[in-house]
C-alpha positions in Angstrom: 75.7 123.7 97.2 78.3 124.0 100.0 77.6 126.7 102.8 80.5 128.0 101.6 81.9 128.1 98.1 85.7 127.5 98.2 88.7 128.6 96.0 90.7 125.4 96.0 94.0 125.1 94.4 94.7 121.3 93.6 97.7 119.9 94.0 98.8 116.6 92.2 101.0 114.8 89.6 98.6 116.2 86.6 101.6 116.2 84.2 102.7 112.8 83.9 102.3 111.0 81.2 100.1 108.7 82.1 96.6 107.9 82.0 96.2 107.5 85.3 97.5 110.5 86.7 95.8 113.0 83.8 92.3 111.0 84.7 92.6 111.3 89.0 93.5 115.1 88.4 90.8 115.9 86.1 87.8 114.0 88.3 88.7 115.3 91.5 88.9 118.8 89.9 85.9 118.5 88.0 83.9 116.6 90.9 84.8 119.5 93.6 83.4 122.0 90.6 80.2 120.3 90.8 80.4 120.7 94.3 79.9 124.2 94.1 83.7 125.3 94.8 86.1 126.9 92.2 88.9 124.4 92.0 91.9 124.4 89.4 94.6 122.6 89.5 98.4 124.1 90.8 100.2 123.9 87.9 104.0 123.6 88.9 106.7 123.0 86.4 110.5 121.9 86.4 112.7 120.8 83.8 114.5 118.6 85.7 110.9 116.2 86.0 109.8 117.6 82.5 113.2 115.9 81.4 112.6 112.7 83.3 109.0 112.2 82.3 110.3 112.4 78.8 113.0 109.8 79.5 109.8 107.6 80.8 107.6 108.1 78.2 110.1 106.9 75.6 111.4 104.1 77.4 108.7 103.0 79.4 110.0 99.4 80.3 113.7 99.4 80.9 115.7 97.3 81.2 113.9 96.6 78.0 114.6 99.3 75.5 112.4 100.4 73.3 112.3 99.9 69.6 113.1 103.4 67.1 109.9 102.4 65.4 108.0 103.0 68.4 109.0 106.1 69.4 106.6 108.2 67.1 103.6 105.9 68.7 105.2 106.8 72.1 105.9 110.5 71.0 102.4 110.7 69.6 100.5 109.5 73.4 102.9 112.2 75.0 101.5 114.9 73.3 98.2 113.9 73.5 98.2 113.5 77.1 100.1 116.8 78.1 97.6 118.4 75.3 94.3 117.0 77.3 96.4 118.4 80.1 96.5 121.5 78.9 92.5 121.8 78.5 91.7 121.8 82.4 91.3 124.1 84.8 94.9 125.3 86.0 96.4 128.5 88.2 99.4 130.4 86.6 102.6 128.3 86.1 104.8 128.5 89.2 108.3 126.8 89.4 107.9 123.3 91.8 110.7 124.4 94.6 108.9 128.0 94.6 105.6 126.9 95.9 105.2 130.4 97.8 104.3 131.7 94.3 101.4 129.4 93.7 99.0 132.0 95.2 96.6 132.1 98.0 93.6 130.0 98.4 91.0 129.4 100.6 91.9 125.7 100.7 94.3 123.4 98.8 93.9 119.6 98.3 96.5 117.5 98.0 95.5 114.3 96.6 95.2 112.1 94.6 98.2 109.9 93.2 101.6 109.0 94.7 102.2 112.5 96.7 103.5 111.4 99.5 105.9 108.6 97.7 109.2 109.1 99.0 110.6 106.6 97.2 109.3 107.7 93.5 112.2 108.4 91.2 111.6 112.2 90.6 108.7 113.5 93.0 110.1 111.6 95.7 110.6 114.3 98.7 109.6 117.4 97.4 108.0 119.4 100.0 105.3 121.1 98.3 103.3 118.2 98.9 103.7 117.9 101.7 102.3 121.5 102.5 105.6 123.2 102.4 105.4 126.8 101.4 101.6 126.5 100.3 99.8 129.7 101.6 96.2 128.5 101.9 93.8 128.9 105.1 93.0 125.3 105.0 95.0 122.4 103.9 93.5 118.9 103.2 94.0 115.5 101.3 92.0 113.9 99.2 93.0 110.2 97.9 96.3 110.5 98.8 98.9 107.3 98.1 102.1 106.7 99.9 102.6 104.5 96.6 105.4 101.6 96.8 106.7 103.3 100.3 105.9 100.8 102.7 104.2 100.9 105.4 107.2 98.9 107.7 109.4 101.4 106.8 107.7 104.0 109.2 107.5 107.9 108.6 110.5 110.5 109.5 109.3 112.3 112.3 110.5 115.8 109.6 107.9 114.6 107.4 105.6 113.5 109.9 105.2 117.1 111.5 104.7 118.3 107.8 101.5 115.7 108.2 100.2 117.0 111.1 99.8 120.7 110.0 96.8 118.9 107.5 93.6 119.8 108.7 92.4 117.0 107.2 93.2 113.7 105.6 92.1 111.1 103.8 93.8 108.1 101.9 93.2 105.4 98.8 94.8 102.6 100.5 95.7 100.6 103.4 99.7 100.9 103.3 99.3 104.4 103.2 96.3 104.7 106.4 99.1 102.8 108.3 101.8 105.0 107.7 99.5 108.3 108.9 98.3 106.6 111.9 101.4 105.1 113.0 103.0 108.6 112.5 100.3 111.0 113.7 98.2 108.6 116.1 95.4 109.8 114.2 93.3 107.9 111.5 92.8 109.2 108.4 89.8 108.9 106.5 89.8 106.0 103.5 88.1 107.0 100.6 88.0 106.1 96.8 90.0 107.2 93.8 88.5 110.1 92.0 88.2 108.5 89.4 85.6 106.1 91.0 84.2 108.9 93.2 83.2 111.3 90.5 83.0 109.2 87.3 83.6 110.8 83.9 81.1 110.7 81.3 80.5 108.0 79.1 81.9 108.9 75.6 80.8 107.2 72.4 82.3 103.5 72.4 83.6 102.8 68.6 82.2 99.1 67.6 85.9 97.4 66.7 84.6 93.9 67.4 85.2 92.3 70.6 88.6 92.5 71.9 90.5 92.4 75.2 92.0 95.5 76.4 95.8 94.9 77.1 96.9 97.4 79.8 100.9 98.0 81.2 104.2 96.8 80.4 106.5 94.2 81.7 104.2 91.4 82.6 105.8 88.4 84.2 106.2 85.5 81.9 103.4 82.9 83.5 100.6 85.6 83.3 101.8 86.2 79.5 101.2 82.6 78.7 98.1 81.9 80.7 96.3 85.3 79.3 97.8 84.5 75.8 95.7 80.8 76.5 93.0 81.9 77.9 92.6 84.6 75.2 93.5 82.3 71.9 90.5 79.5 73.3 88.0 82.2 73.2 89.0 83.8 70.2 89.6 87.4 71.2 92.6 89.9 70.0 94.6 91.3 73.0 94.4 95.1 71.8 97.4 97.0 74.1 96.7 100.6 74.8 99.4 102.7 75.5 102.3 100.3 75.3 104.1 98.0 73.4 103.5 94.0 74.3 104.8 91.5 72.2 102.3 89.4 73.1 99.7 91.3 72.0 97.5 91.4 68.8 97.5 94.7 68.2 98.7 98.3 69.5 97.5 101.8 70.5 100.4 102.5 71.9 99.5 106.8 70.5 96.4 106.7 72.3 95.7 109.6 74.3 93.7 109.5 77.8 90.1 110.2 75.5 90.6 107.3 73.3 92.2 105.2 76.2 88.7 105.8 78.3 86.6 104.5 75.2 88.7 101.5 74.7 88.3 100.5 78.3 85.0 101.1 77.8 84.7 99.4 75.0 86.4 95.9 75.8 85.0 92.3 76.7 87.4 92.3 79.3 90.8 94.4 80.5 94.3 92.5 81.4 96.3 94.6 83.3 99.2 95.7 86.3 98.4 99.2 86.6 96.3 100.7 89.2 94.0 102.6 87.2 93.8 99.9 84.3 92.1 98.0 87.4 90.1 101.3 88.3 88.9 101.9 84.8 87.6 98.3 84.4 85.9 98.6 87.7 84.3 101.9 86.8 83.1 100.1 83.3 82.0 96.9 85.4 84.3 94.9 83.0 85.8 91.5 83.8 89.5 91.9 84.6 92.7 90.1 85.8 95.7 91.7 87.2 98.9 90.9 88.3 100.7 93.5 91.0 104.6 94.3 90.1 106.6 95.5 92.8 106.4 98.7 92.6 102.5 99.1 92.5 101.7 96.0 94.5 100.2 98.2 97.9 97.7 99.7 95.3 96.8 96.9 93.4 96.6 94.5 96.7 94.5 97.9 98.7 92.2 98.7 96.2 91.2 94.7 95.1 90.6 94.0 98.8 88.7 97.3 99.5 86.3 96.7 97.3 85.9 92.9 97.5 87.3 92.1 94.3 90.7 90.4 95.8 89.8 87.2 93.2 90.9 89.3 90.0 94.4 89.8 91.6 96.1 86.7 90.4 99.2 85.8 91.8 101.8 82.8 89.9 100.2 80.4 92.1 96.9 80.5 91.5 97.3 81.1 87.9 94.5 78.8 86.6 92.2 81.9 88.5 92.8 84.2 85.2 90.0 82.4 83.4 87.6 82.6 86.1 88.8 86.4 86.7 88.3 87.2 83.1 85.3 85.4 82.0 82.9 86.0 85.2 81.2 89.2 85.5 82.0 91.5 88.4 81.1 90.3 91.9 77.4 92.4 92.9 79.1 92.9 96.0 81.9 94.9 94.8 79.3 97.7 93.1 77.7 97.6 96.7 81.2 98.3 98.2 81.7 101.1 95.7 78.9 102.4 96.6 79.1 102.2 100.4 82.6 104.1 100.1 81.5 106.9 97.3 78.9 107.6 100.5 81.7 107.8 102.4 84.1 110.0 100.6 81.5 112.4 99.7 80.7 112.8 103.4 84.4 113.2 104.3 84.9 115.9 101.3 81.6 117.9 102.7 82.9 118.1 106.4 86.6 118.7 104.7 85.3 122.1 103.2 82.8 122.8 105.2 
């Protein structure tokens, strides 16, 4: 138990519609619960994002528009998502650009995700997450991503003062440590996903045969064909969760974030080019291959090389390093790694709220 039991607002992207983002929000919540402290999540609205995470959900890989006979599938995963939202701990609803009626709390994390993206397409820029507004006694970050906002591109000195009222901060990847230290002169603490850090629990795997868990959209054409090969000499159906790939065998495209967890978990092996497909297969120690897209590349590249597992990011040319990717089992050194830096975050989150 901490010396001193905390009520922590948290204060992330929980209502996207996305695996990803429902599974970091729910961890970190639940892992600072189980750390004694009474944490819930800051549950801000606004149509304008409601309306643009609708857009998404429908047409998740424009230019490419989706088919009418997907959208139930696609309508279906929405609500299941927002309704596993719905089940965790969350304040009152407060409007987004009126964070001074969130409430007071002894200490609000920021964290994890893309909350300091400036460059994503509706969050991009909003000051609550950047502390604006918050009325707390303690402000702190846990996990937090600069997402596809590179490094090179430097920090505003505007939002870089909004930084340095943190009293502490800690990051999930190299692009974004550069960005805080080049801004504040100050080096903020690396430290895993929450996903990683405070895994779920294992939920009862159904026995479908084995399969290959397909997960993302928009896939460049080589990796296509080379999974598509590798996957039709060994025999095993490319099952895609969440989204609709040609390419694939067969579709959950309605699966919600339970049923997504169990199918990762389930799997011989997991293709993917989202961050958290890659975090989910590591949490499941399942062989994996990805491929980084431009927009998540900092992720994918961060993450693979923080935890030694750089040899399942393939790139187009060193294609013929899918097989090896997929049909190896994890490195031992990358469990060691995990390890090393789940020490390290729980030691940053105990000083944090201490």
């Amino acid at each position: 138990m901490p010396a001193r039991a905390r009520r922590i607002g948290v204060l992330t992207f929980h209502r996207c519609i996305n695996y990803g983002s429902y599974w970091q929000a729910r961890c970190l919540v639940e892992g600072l619960r189980k750390m004694g402290h009474d944490a819930e999540l800051l549950d801000h609205q606004s149509a304008e994002i409601r309306r643009a995470e609708w857009r998404c959900a429908f047409q998740p890989s424009l230019p490419e528009r989706t088919a009418r006979k997907d959208f139930p599938h696609y309508a279906a995963k929405a609500r299941a998502v927002l309704h596993a939202v719905e089940a965790l701990p969350r304040s009152h609803r407060f409007a987004l650009d009126r964070p001074q009626e969130s409430g007071a709390r002894d200490c609000v994390v920021v964290g994890s995700d893309e909350v300091w993206n400036l460059s994503h397409p509706w969050y991009g820029g909003v000051p609550i997450f950047y502390g604006a507004g918050l009325e707390t006694d303690r402000l702190m970050s846990y996990a937090a991503s600069f997402g596809n906002y590179d490094a090179d591109a430097g920090l505003h000195p505007a939002w870089a003062e909004r930084l340095g009222r943190f009293d502490a901060i800690s990051v999930r990847d190299e692009n974004s440590r550069r960005l805080v230290e080049d801004a504040l002169g100050r080096t903020p603490a690396f430290v895993l996903d929450p996903v990683l850090q405070f895994p779920p629990p294992a939920e009862a795997v159904a026995d479908d045969g084995p399969y290959v868990a397909l997960y993302g959209h928009s896939f460049p054409e080589w990796f296509r064909r080379a999974v598509r090969a590798w996957a039709n000499e060994r025999g095993l159906p490319l099952v895609s969760i969440g989204y609709r790939n040609h390419w694939a065998d067969a579709h959950r495209i309605e699966a919600g974030p339970i049923e997504f967890g169990r199918l990762i978990a389930g799997a011989a092996a997991v293709v993917t080019n989202f961050f958290h497909g890659c975090v989910f297969a590591l949490l499941n120690v399942k062989p994996f291959a990805c491929t980084a897209s431009a927009y998540r590349a900092n992720k994918l590249r961060d993450l693979t090389a923080a935890l030694g597992a750089e040899r399942h990011l393939v790139r187009e040319d060193a294609r013929e390093r899918i097989a090896d990717a997929l049909d190896q089992p994890l490195a031992p050194e990358i469990g060691r790694r995990t390890a090393m830096l789940r020490a390290q975050s729980s030691a940053y989150l105990r000083a944090a709220l201490a």
